[in-house]
N, C-alpha and C positions, 0 to 999 in steps of 0.2 A: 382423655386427650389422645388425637393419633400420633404418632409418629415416624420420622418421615428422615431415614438414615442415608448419606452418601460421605464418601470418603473422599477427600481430593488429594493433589499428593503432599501436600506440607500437615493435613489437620483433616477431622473428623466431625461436622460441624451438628447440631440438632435444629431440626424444621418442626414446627408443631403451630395447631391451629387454633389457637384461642380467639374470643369474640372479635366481633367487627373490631373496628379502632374506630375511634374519635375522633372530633377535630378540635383540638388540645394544641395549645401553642407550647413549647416547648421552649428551653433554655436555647439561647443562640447557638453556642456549641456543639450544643446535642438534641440537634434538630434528627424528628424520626423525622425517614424519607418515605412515601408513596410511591410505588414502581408496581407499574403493571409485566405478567410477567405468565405468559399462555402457556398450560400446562407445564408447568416448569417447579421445581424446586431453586429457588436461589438462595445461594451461600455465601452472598460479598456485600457490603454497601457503603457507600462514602458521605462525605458530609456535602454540603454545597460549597461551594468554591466564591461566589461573588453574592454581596446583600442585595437584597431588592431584587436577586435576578431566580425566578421561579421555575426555569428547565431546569433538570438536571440529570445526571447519568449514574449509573450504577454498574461498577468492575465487578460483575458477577460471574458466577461460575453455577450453570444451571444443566438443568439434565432433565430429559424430556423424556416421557412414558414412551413417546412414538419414535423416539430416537432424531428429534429434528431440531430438537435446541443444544448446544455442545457446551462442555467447559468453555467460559469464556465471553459467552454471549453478554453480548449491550445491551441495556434497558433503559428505554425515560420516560422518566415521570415525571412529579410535579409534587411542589414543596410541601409543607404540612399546614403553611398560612393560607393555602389553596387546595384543599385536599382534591384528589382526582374523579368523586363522586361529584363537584362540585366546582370544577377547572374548566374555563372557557371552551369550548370545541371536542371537549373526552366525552365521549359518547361509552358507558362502560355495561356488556354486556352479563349476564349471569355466569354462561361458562370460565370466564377468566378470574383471574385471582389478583389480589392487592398485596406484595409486599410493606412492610414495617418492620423498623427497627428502632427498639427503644434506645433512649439516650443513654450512651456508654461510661461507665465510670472508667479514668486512667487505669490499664491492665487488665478490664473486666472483659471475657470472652465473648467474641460475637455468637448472637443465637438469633438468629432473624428468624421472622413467624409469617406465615403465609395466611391469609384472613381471604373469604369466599367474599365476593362483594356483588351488585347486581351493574358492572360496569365494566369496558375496557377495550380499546381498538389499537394498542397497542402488539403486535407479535411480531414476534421474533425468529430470522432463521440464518442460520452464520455456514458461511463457506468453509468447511471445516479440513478437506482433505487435502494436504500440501505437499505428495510428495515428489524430491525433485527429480529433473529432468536426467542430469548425462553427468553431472560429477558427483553424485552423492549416491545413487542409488541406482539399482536395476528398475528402469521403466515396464509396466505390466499391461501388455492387451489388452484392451477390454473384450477382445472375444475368449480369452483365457479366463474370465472374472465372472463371479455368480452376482457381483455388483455391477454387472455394466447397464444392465436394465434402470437401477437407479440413477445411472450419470446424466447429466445434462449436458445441455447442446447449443452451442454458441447458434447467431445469427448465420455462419457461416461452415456450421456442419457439414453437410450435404456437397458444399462449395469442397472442401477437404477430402471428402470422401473422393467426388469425381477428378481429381489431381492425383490421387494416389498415396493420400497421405497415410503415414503409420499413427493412428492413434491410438493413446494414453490417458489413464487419469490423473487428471489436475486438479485440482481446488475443487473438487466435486463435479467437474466437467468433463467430457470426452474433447481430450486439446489433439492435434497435430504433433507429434516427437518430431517426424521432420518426412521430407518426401523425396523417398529412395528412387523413385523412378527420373527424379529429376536432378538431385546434389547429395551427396553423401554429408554428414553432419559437417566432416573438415570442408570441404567443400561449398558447404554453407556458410558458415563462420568467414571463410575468407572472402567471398562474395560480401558479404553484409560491409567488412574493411573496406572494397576496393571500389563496390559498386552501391546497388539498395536491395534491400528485402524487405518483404512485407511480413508483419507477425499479426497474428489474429490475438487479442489482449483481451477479448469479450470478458475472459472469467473476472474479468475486476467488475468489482462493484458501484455502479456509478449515482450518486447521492445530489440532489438537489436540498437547500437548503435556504428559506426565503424568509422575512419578515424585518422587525425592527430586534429583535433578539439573535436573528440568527449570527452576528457575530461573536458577540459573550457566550451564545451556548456552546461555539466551536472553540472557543477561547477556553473553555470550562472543560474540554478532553482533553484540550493539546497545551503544551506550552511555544507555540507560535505566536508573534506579535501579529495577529492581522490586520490590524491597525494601519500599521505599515504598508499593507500592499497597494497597489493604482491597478485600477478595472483590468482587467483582464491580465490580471499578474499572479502568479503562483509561488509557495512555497511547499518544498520536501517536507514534514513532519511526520508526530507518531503520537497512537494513542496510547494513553497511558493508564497505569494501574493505582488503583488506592488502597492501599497506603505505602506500597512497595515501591513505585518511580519505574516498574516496569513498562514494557514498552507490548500492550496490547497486539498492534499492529501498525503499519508504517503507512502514510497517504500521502496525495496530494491536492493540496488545497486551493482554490482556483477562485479570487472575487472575479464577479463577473463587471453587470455595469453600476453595481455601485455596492455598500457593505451593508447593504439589505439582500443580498443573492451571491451565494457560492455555492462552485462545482467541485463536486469531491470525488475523488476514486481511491477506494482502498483493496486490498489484497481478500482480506480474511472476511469482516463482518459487514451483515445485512441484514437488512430489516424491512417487512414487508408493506408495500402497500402506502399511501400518501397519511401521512399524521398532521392532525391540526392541535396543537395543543399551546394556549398562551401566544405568547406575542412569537412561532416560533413554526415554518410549517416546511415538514419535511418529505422530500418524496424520492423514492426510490426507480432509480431509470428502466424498469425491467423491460426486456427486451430488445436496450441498445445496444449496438455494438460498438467497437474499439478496436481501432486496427494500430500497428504504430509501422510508419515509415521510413528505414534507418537506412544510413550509410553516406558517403561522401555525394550519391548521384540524388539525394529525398529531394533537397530543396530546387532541380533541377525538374525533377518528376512533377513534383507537385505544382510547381510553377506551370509547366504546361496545360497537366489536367484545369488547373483553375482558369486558362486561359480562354478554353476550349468549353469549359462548361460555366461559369459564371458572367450574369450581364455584365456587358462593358459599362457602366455606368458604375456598378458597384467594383470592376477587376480595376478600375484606375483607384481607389481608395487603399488596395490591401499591394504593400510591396516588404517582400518576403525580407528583404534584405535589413527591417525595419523591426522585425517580430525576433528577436532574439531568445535565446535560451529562457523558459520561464516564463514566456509570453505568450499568448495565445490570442485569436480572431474567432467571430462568425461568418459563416459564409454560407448563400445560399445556391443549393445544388443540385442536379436531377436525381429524383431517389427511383427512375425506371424509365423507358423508351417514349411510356406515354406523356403528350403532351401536357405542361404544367403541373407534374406532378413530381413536387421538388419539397425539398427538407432543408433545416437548418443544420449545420452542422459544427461544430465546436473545433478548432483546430490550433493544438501548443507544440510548441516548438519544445522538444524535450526528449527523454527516450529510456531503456536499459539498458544500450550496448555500449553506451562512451562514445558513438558517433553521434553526429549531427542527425536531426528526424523532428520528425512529428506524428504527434497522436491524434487521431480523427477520432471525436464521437459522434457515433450517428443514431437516428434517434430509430426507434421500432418502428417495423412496416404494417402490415396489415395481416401476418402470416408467411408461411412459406408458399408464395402465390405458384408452382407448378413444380415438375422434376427437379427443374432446377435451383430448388430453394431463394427464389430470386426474392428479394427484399431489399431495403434500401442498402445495408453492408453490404450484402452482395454486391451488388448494382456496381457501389462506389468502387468495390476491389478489382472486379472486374475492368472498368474503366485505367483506373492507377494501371494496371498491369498490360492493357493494352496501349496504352498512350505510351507507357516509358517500354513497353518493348524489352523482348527474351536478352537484348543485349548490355540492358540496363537493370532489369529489375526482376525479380525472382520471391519466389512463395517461402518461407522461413519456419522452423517449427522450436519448441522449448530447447532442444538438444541447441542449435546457435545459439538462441537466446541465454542458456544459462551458461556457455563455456566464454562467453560475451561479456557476460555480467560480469562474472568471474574476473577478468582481466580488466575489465575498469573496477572493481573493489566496490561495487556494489552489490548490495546484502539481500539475502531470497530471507523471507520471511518464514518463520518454523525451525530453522536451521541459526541461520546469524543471528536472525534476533527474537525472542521470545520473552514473557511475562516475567519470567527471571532477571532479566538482563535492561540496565538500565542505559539513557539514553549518551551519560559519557564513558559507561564500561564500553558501549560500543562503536566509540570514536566518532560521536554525531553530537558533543556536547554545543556544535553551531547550532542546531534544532531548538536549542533552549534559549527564547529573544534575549537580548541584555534587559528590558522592562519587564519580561516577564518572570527574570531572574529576582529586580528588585522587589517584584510585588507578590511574589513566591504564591499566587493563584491558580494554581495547576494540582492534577493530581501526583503523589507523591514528592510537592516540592521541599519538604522538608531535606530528604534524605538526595534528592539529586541535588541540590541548592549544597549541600554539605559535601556531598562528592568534586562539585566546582569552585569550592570559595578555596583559598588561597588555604588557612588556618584551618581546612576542614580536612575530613582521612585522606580525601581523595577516590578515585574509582578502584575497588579488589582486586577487580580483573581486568583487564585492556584486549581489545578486540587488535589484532595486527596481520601483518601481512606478512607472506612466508616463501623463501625458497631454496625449494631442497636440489636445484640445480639439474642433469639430465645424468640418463643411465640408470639410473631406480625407478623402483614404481611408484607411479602414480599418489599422491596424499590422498583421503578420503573421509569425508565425515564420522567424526567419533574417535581415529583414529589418538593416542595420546600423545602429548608432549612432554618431552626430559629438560633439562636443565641441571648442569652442571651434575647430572647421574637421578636429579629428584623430580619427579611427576610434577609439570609446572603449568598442564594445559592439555587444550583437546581441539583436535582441526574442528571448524563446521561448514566449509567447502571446499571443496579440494579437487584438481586435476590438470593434466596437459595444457599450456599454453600455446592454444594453435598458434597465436601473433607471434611467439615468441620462441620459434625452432622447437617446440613441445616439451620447455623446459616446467617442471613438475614445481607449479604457486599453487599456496592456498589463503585460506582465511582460517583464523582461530581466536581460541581465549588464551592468556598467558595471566600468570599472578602477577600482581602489582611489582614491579621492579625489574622483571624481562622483559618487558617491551621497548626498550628502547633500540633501536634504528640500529642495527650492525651485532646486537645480540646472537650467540649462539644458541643453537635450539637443536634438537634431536627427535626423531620423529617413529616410533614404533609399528615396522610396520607385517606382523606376521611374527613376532620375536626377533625378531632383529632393526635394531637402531639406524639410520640413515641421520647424517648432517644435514644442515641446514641453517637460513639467517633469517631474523627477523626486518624485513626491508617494506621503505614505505610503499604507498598506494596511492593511486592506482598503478599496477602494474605495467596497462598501455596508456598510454598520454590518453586522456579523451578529448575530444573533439567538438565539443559544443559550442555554438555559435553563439559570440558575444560580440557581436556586433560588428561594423568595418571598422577596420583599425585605421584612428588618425594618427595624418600624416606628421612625421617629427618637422621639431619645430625649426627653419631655417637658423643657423646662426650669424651673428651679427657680427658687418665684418667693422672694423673699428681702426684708427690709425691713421694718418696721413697717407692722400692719395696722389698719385705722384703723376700728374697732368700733364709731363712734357710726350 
């Protein structure tokens, strides 16, 4: 027997290749799973979440000979009363491999076995590099990097480059830090408050998800109610870990025109190529782009462009005023100068800075059709930026974006929230529906269910908000937290509040019983202590559009009226 060694950080698990597997039905409980799984070792497996319901997912931790599957990677397969040699639409090649896991006895160690099978269209390749922008880290050139050969290149590379932009690696992408020639990062940040900037969001991963399954199988990652949503409405959520209640990575979930079709976009993982498997077909948008529109002047901008380029047949249908926070339209739009050569494009009202905005997806072009990388992104940026004009509207890079974030209290993924950290250690226990609470069908709902019930521990550690005030420096990820002289936490963002006369917020963990709103806190920074309070969040008011506010209600005048 070979064996097949990796270590992750909590445990040391064993891989080894014993015979095919069977198709053997198994105790309900302990059901083995089927997970295709390309050149990979995997070291994670969960059980199925819903009866009768045959996708399912795998919290795995894989590591690839060629270096392309990371800790962490998603897998799906299909049940064992369906084996995947023998599962509607899996077409399973020789090169790939079949996980299984035998049925676990309470306390008995996982050792999942990897089996050579002659099947599988399943692979996998996950966005693995996160690091951040202007509060946590020193951002790295990729012309200083022996890795920039490997980065990859939004729709709107090229477009970047000719603006002048400095760029960075991101999520495994050459992003924008921001464009010196035009606003300096403060600069930016205040522009995005006053007026709009455009952010190029391509690195996210954009997921199609279609069939009479596709809601239970989404239901089966996240604990969202999606049930609940109406066409074209979206929820915040997170994927989650089994058996831990960790929080994989953070998305958002978008039913389109009905709960046979949802639009996803997440931060971290992907998956390659269209899968047809069971009642369940997933496809991954590669090539689209994602821009997001922010600030007080988007809905002004956008209005225009859509004015200017959408039929007037369809522009009397869509009135912005209508599409509130969470909401999102199609629209159809010129994807280039030539005649009839237009796209659909996806467009929600949403954003990461705490202002008002919206995020365009647009779909792939054909290539980068000349010098000018012109493709439908393109196309469309270029338009937004000429319509609203240098006095409205301006190019934005990660460096706004994260000091942005920052001051609305929302959380960069890698840093605020990871596989560790569960969804109400990190003050997102809204994420968890109230039905989905009752029906504790999710992964790791055992132990969040116990962190939210009334009678249960409650959350270890609390994600809070922090301010160490002005005249010191700066907070910084990693940095630790004191409490009453004793080690009670550690920032995971931290810096200058441009909105806020550049008084020094962060975000952090504190142990269970210091996070309460007016706590003192002490913050380490170089050997020496700085004060500070534990204060809620968001930092700046955000700004999101929820609708027009009606009008209060007249009061009634009552009494004898005196008619001389």
């Amino acid at each position: 027997m070979q064996l097949h060694h990796f270590r992750s950080q909590q445990q040391q698990l064993l891989l080894s290749s014993p015979p095919a597997p069977t198709a053997s039905v198994y105790p309900r409980e302990g059901i083995s799973l089927y997970f295709v799984a390309s050149q990979a070792k995997v070291l994670a497996t969960r059980k199925p979440v819903m009866s009768g319901f045959n996708m399912f997912s795998a919290s795995c931790r894989c590591l690839s000979a060629r270096g392309g599957i990371r800790p962490g990677a998603r897998v799906l397969g299909a049940s064992p009363l369906h084996p995947i040699s023998a599962a509607k639409g899996l077409v399973i090649p020789a090169s790939r491999s079949i996980l299984t896991a035998p049925p676990l006895s309470a306390g008995a160690p996982r050792r999942p076995t990897l089996h050579s099978a002659n099947a599988a269209s399943l692979t996998i390749r996950t966005n693995t590099t996160t690091p951040s922008t202007s509060s946590t880290s020193t951002p790295v050139d990729p012309a200083t990097t022996t890795a920039t050969s490997a980065l990859r290149r939004t729709p709107l590379y090229l477009f970047h480059i000719s603006n002048g932009a400095r760029m960075v690696p991101f999520a495994n992408y050459a992003m924008p830090l921001l464009y010196p020639k035009s606003q300096s990062h403060i600069a930016s940040h205040q522009w995005t408050r006053e007026h709009a900037s455009l952010f190029d969001v391509s690195h996210m991963v954009q997921h199609h998800f279609s069939g009479p399954g596709a809601l239970a199988f989404l239901e089966s990652l996240t604990p969202a109610d999606l049930g609940a949503l109406q066409p074209y409405s979206s929820t915040l959520s997170v994927l989650l870990a089994h058996p831990t209640g960790g929080i994989m990575d953070d998305c958002m979930i978008t039913m389109l025109a009905s709960q046979e079709h949802f639009y996803v976009a997440l931060h971290k993982w992907e998956l390659d190529g269209e899968k047809r498997a069971l009642d369940v077909v997933h496809k991954v948008l590669n090539g689209w782009g994602l821009i997001a529109l922010q600030g007080p002047e988007a809905k002004f901008v956008l209005e225009e462009y859509l004015r200017h380029v959408v039929l007037r047949e369809d522009m009397m249908k869509i009135n912005l005023d209508d599409v509130v926070f969470g909401h999102s339209f199609l629209a159809d739009v010129p994807a280039s100068d030539r005649v009839g050569d237009r796209v659909q494009v996806h467009i929600a009202r949403g954003g990461y800075t705490g202002e008002d905005g919206f995020e365009i997806s647009i779909p792939a072009g054909r290539g980068e059709l000349g010098e000018n990388g012109d493709n439908p992104t393109t196309y469309i940026t270029k338009e937004l930026l000429r319509i609203g004009g240098e006095g409205r509207v301006k190019l934005a890079g990660l460096a706004a974006r994260d000091s942005l974030r920052l001051e609305a209290g929302l959380c960069l993924y890698g840093h605020d929230l990871t596989e560790e950290i569960t969804p109400p250690e990190a003050s997102l226990a809204w994420v968890v529906a109230r039905r989905r609470r009752a029906e504790a069908g999710f992964p790791g709902a055992g132990i969040i269910c116990n962190q939210l019930s009334k009678g249960g521990t409650g959350p270890r550690i609390k994600r809070v908000g922090l301010d160490f005030g002005t005249g010191g420096p700066p907070a910084r990820e990693g940095m630790k937290l004191f409490v009453g002289g004793k080690e009670a936490g550690k920032v995971t963002s931290g810096g200058p509040a441009i909105s806020l006369g550049m008084k020094n917020i962060a975000m952090g963990y504190v142990e269970k019983g210091c996070d309460k709103v007016g706590s003192e806190v002490e913050i380490d920074i170089r050997g020496k202590r700085w004060p500070g309070k534990v204060v809620k969040m968001p930092f700046v008011e955000t700004k999101y559009w929820r609708g027009v506010p009606k009008p209060e209600p007249k009061e009634e005048i009552t009494g004898e009226v005196n008619q001389e």
